[in-house]
C-alpha positions in Angstrom: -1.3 26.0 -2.6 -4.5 24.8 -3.4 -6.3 24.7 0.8 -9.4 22.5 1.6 -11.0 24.1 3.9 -13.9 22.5 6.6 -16.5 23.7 5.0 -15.4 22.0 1.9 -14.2 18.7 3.4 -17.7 18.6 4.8 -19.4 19.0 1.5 -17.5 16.2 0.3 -17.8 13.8 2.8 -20.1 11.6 0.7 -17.6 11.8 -2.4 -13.9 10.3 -1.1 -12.7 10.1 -4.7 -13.4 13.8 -5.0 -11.7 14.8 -1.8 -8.4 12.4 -2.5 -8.2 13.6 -5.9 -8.3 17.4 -4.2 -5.0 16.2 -2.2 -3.4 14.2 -5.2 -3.2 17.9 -6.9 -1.7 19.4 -3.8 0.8 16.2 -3.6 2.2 16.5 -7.0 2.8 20.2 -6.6 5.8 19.1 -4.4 6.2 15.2 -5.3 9.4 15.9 -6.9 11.1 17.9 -3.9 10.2 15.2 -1.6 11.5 12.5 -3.2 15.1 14.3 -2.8 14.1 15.2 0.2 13.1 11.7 1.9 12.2 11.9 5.3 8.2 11.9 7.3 5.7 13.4 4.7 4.8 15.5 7.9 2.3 17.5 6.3 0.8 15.4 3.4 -0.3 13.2 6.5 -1.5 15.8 8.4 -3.8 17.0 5.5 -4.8 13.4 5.6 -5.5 13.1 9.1 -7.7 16.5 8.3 -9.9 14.9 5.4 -11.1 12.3 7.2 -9.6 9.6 4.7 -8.4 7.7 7.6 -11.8 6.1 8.4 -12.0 5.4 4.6 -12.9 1.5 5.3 -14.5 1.7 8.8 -18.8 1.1 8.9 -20.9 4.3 9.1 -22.1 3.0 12.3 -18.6 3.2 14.2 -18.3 7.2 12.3 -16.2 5.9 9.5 -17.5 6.4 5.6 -18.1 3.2 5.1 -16.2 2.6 1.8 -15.4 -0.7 0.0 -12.3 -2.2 -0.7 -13.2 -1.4 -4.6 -13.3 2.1 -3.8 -10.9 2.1 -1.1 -8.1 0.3 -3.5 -9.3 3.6 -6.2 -8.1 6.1 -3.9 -4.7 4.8 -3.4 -4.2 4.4 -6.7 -5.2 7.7 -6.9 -2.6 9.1 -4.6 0.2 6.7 -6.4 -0.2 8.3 -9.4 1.8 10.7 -7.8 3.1 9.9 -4.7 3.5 6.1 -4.3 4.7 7.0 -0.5 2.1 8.7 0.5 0.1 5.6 -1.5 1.9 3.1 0.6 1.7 4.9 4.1 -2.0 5.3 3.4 -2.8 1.7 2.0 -0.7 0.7 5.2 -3.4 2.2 7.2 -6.8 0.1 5.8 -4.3 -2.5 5.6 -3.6 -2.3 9.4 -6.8 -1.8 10.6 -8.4 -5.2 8.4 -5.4 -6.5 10.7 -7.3 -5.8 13.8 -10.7 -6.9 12.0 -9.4 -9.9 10.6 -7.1 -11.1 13.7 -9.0 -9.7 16.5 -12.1 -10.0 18.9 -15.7 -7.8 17.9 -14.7 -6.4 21.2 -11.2 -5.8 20.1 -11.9 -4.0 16.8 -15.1 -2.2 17.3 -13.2 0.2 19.9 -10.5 0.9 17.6 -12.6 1.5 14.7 -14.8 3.8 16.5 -11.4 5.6 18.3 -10.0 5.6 15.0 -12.2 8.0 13.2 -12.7 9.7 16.1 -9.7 10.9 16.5 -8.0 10.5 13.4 -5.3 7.8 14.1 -3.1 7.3 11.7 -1.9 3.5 12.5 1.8 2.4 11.5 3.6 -1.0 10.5 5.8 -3.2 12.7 4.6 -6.6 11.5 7.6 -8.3 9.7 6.9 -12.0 10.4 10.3 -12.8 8.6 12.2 -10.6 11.1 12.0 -12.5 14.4 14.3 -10.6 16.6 11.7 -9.4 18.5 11.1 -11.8 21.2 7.8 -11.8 23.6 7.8 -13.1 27.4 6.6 -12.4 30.9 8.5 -10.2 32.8 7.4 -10.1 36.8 3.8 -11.0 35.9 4.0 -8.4 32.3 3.9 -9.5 29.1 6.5 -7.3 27.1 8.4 -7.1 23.9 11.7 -7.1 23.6 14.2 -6.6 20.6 14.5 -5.1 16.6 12.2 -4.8 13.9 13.0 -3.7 9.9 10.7 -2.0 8.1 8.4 -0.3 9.7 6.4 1.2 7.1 4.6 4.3 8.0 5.6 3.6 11.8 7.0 7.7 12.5 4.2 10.6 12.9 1.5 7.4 13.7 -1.1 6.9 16.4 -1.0 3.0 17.1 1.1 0.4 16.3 0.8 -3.3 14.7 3.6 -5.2 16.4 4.7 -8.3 15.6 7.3 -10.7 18.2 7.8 -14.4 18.7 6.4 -15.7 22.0 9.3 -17.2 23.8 7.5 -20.2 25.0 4.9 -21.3 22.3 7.6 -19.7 19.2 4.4 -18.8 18.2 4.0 -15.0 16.0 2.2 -13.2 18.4 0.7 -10.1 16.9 -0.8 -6.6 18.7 -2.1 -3.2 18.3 -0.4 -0.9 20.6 0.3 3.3 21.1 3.1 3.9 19.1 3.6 6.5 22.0 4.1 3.7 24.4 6.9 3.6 26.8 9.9 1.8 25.2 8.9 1.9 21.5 12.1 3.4 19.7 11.2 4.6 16.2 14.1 4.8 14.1 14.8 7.8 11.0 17.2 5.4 8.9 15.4 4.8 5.5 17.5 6.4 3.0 16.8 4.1 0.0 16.6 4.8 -4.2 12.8 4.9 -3.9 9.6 5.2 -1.2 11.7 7.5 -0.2 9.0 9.0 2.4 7.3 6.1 3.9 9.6 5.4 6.8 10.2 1.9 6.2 13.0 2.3 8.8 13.5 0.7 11.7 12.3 0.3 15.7 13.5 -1.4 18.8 11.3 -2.5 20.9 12.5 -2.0 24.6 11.0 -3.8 27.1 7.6 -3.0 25.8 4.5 -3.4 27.8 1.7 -5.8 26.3 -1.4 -5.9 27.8 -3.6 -9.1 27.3 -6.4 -7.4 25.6 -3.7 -5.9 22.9 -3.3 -9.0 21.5 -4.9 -10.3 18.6 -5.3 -14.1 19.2 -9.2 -14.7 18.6 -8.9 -15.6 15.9 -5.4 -14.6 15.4 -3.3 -15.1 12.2 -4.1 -16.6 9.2 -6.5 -19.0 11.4 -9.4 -19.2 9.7 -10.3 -18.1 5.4 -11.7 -14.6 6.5 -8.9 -14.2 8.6 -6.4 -15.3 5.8 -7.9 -12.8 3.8 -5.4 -10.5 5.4 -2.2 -11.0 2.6 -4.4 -10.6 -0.1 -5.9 -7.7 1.0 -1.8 -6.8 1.2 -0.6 -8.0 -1.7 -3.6 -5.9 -3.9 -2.7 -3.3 -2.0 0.6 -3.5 -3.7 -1.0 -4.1 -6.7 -2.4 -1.1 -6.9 0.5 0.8 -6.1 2.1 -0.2 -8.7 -0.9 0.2 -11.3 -1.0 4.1 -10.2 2.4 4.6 -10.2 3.0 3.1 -14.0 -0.5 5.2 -14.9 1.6 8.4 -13.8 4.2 7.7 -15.5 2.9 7.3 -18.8 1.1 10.1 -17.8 3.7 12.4 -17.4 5.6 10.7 -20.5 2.4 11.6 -22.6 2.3 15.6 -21.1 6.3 15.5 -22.0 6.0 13.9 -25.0 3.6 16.1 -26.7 5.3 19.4 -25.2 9.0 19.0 -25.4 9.8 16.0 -27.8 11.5 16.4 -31.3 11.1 14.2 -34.3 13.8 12.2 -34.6 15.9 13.3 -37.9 15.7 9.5 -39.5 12.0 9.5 -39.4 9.5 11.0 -42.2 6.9 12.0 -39.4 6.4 16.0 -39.8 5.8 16.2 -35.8 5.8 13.3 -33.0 2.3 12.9 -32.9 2.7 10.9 -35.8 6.2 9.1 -35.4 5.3 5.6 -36.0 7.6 4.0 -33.3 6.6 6.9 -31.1 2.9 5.5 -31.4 4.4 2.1 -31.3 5.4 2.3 -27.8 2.7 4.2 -26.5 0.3 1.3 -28.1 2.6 -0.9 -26.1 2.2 1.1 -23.2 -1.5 1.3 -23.3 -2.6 -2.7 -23.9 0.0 -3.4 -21.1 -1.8 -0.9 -18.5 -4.9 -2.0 -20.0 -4.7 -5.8 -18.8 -3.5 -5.0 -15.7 -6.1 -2.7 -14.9 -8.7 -5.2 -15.7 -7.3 -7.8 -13.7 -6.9 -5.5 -10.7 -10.2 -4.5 -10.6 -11.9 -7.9 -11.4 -9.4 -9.1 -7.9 -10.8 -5.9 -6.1 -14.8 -6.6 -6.1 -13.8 -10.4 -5.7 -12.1 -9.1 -2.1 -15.3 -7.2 -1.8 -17.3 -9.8 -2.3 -15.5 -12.1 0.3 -15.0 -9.7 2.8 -18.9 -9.8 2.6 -18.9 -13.3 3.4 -17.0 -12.7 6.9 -17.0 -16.1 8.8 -18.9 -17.3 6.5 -15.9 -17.4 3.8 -15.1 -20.7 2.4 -11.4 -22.3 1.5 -12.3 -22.5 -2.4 -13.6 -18.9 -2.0 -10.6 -17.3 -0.4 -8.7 -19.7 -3.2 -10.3 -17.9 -6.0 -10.0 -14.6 -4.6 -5.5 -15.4 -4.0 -5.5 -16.5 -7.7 -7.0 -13.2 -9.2 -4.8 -11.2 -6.4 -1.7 -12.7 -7.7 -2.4 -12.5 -11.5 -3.0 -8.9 -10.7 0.3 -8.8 -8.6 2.4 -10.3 -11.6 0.9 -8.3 -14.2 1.3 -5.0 -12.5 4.9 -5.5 -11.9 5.8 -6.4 -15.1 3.8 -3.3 -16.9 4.7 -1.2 -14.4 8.4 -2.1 -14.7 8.3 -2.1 -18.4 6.3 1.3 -18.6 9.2 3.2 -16.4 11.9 2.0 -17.8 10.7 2.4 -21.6 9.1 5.6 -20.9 12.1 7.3 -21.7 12.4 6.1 -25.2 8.9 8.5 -26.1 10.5 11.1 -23.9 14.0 11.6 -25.2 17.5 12.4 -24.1 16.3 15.9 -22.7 13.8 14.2 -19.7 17.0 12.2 -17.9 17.1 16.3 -16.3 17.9 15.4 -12.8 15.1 18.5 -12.0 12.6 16.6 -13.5 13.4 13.3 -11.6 11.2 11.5 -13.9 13.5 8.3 -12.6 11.3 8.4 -9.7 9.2 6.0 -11.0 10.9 3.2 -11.7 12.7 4.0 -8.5 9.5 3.5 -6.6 8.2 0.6 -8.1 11.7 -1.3 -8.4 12.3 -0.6 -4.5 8.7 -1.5 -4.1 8.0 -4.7 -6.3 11.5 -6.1 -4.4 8.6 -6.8 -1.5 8.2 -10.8 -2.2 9.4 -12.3 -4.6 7.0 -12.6 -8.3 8.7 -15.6 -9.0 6.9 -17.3 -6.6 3.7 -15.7 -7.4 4.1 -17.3 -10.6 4.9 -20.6 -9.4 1.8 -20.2 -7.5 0.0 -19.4 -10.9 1.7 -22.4 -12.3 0.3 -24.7 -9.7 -3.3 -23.7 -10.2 -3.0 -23.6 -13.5 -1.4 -27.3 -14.1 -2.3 -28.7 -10.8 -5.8 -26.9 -9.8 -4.0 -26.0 -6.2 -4.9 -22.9 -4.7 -2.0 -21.2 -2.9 -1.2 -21.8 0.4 -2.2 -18.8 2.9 0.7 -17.6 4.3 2.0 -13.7 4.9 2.5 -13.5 1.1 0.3 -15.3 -0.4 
């Protein structure tokens, strides 16, 4: 196994990309065991934790690297290329702490950032705003949370917690960042679906939690102001890039299996595959497909960059332009990344359905994965820009 040692990590600190695509090589050496495994990705985390990734997005000043979102978004499509669960648990990270940035006080975030790098916290999901069995209120002069929560993404082996519950008074979402060591938080091992098979996307009840005050992220709070509804795009590229990386390592592991193991057909007049026309037919196909999506993804990452620039300072009509790039990217990767590994075996052949090669993986990951929201409405959101000029409305998912 390919070890990065401190020495090395510390050489590299001013190169991410080099040191993520160090641990993509490591990942794939046992990406294929893993998936039939399912479970924590116990030790692709911890070398994580050890390369100082986790501070990928937070300032140089508070002893993060400082990165960009464009950069940022690079490495997990990096790691997706193959691992989309240790993609997602990663993304979920940055994703997590914008939450904080976005939702919270200077006071609030500053601390965390800085604590964050520091010590290397990995932080986990529990903010499902369409689950809403977790309830918030007051008990003898404590604010506490109470009740279930579903998909949990990256909730087991993390460090803090974004928690989600409905505030029994106001039935207002009340969202805060919390030790997922706290007393009463039950993490649940019972995700054991066809793909993302290691992201923990399980479960967690939420027993009489303690809440303190200062936990909570209500200034400005959700989706309050255009900065702060910045949030689900930031998510929803996230995704996008996911997918992007994991239909890029599909075609290329098609293209290494192609080339090494496929046969000419015996109705074509090709002499070897290289040449079979509908081979280079569908591996045209293939390519133009990746092609736009990878354009518009990029094009939607530096516009995030861009606003996230703008801070408080963001507009409506620029968060607007930003949501319709983010879900042109969204639709576009789902439907090449769909296409690309479900087609992939027709340039493969009968020979790579090999249950050892679990080449299925792929569209097992992005078909679990793309079932997120809905692209159906995304497009209906495209459709009312595009006929009506209305941006879409911020919500979790848009």
């Amino acid at each position: 196994m390919e070890v990065i040692t401190p020495s090395e990590t510390e050489q590299l600190a001013s190169l991410p990309l080099a040191i993520a695509q160090a641990l993509a090589r490591q990942f794939a050496k046992t990406a294929v065991a893993r998936d039939q495994q399912g479970g924590t990705p116990k030790a692709e985390r911890d070398q994580i934790r050890a390369s100082g990734l986790l501070g990928l997005i937070i300032p140089e000043e508070l002893g993060g690297l400082g990165a960009s979102w464009v950069d940022t978004l690079e490495i997990v499509r990096e790691f997706a290329r193959v691992d989309s669960s240790i993609a997602q648990v990663f993304a979920f990270q940055h994703l997590m702490l914008a939450t904080v940035r976005l939702f919270g006080t200077e006071a609030q975030w500053r601390p965390w950032f800085r604590q964050t790098a520091e010590n290397n916290w990995f932080w986990g999901n529990a903010l499902n705003p369409l689950d809403t069995r977790t309830g918030s209120q007051f008990e003898a002069g404590q604010r506490e949370f109470h009740g279930k929560k579903s998909f949990c993404s990256g909730a087991t082996d993390s460090d803090m917690l974004i928690a989600s519950a409905i505030d029994a008074e106001t039935k207002k979402l009340l969202i805060a960042a919390i030790p997922t060591a706290r007393k009463g938080v039950i993490l649940h091992q019972d995700w054991d679906n066809i793909g993302q098979r290691q992201t923990d996307s399980g479960s967690a009840d939420f027993d009489h939690v303690r809440v303190d005050e200062s936990e909570l992220l209500t200034q400005p709070g959700p989706l309050s102001t255009p900065f702060a509804c910045l949030r689900p795009l930031i998510a929803q590229l996230i995704f996008s890039n996911i997918y992007l990386g994991i239909a890029e390592g599909a075609l290329a592991e098609a293209r290494q299996y192609t080339l090494k193991q496929s046969r000419v057909w015996c109705g074509s007049l090709a002499a070897e595959i290289q040449q079979e026309p509908y081979t280079l037919l569908h591996y045209g196909e293939f390519w133009v497909e990746l092609e736009g999506a990878r354009l518009l993804t990029n094009r939607a990452a530096a516009l995030l960059d861009a606003a996230w620039g703008k801070a408080e300072s963001l507009t409506p009509a620029e968060r607007g332009e930003v949501a319709i790039a983010v879900t042109a990217a969204k639709v576009a990767t789902t439907r090449s990344g769909l296409d690309i590994t479900h087609r992939m075996f027709e340039v493969t052949g009968a020979r790579a359905t090999t249950a050892a090669l679990r080449l299925d993986r792929f569209w097992r990951n992005l078909r679990v994965y793309t079932l997120h929201d809905p692209v159906d409405f995304k497009l209906r959101e495209l459709g009312d820009w595009a006929l009506n000029g209305e941006y879409p409305t911020p919500s979790f998912y848009s």
